[in-house]
C-alpha positions, -999 to 999 in steps of 0.1 A, spaced: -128 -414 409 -119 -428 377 -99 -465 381 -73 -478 362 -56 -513 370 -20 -489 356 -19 -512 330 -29 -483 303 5 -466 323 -19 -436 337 -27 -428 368 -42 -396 382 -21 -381 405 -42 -355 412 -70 -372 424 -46 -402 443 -39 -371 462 -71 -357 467 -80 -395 483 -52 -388 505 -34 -423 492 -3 -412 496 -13 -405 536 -28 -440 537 0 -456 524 26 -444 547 4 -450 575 5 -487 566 40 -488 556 47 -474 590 29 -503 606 46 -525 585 80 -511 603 68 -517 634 51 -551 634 90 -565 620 106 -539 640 132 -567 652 144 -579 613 144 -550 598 167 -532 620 186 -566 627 195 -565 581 229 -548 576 232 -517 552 233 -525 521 263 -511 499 266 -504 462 275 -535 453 242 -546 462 228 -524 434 251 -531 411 241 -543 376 271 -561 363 
């Protein structure tokens, strides 16, 4: 597999794919969830305003 640091703004979707990253990541983002289980579901929703640019 060919590296890039994204820097060049190219990635290669098709083999990030292949590597099953996408797989990997949620699998760690799902650990993530659960280790703060407590604080994340303790934040309130956000709203719009939270987003809001101006």
């Amino acid at each position: 597999m060919k590296h890039t640091t994204g820097s060049d703004g190219k990635f290669n979707y098709t083999e990030l794919i292949n590597a099953e990253v996408a797989a990997l990541i949620a699998i760690e983002y799902a650990g993530v969830l659960e280790a703060v289980h407590e604080q994340y579901t303790a934040r309130p929703p956000r709203s719009a305003r939270d987003y809001a640019c101006c």
